[in-house]
C-alpha positions in Angstrom: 10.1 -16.5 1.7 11.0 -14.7 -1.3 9.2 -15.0 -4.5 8.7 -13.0 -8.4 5.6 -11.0 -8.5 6.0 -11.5 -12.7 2.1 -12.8 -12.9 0.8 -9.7 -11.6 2.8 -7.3 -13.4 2.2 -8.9 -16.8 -1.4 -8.5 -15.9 -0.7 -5.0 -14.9 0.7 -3.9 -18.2 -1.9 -6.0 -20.2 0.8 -8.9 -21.4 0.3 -12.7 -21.1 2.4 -15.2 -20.4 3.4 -16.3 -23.9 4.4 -12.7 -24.6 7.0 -13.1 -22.0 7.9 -16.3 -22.8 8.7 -15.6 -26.4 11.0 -12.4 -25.2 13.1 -14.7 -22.2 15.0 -17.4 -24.6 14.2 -20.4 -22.2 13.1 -23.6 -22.2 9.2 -23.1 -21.5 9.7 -25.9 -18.6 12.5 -23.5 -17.3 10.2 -20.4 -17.4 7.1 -21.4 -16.5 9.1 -22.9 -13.1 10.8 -19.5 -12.8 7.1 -17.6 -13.4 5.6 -19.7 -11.2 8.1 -19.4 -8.0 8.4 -23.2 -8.2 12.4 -23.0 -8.4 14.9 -22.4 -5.8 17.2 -20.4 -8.1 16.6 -17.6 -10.3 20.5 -16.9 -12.7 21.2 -13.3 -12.6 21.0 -12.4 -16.0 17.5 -13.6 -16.4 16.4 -11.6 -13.3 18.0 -8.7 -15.7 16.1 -10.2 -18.6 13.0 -9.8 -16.7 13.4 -6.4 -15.6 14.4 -5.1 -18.9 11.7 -6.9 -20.5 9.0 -5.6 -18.0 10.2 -2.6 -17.8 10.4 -2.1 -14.2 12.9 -2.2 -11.0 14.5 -5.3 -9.5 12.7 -4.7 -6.3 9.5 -4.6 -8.3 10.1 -8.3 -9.4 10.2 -9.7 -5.7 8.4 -9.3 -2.7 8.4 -11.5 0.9 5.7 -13.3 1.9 5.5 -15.8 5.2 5.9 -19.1 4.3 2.5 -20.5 4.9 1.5 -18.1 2.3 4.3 -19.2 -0.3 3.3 -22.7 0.7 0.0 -22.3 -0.3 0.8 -20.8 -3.4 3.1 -23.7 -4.2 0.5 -26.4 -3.8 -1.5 -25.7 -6.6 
């Protein structure tokens, strides 16, 4: 599985959450599924948006995990 690594660079670069959120233009219900890898779809232009915003490469946004560990991360 695929999912955004957007948590852990925010706490990286010393931003929150909220920061982001108040940069992205979204509904918060839309982001925080998006942040949270709890959506099946990420639009292109926000996947811009977020490496703009953060600064960093599109390959730094995503990284693969097996699925028991996306599973697990999902659950909570």
């Amino acid at each position: 599985m695929i999912r955004l690594r957007v948590l852990e660079i925010l706490r990286e670069q010393n931003h929150t959450k909220y920061w982001l959120f108040k940069q992205m233009d979204l509904s918060y219900q839309n982001f925080n599924r998006m942040i949270m890898n709890k959506t099946s779809s990420i639009r292109f232009e926000n996947i811009e948006k977020l490496s703009t915003i953060l600064n960093c490469s599109i390959d730094d946004l995503f990284e693969k995990v097996d699925s028991t560990e996306y599973e697990n991360d999902n659950k909570s």
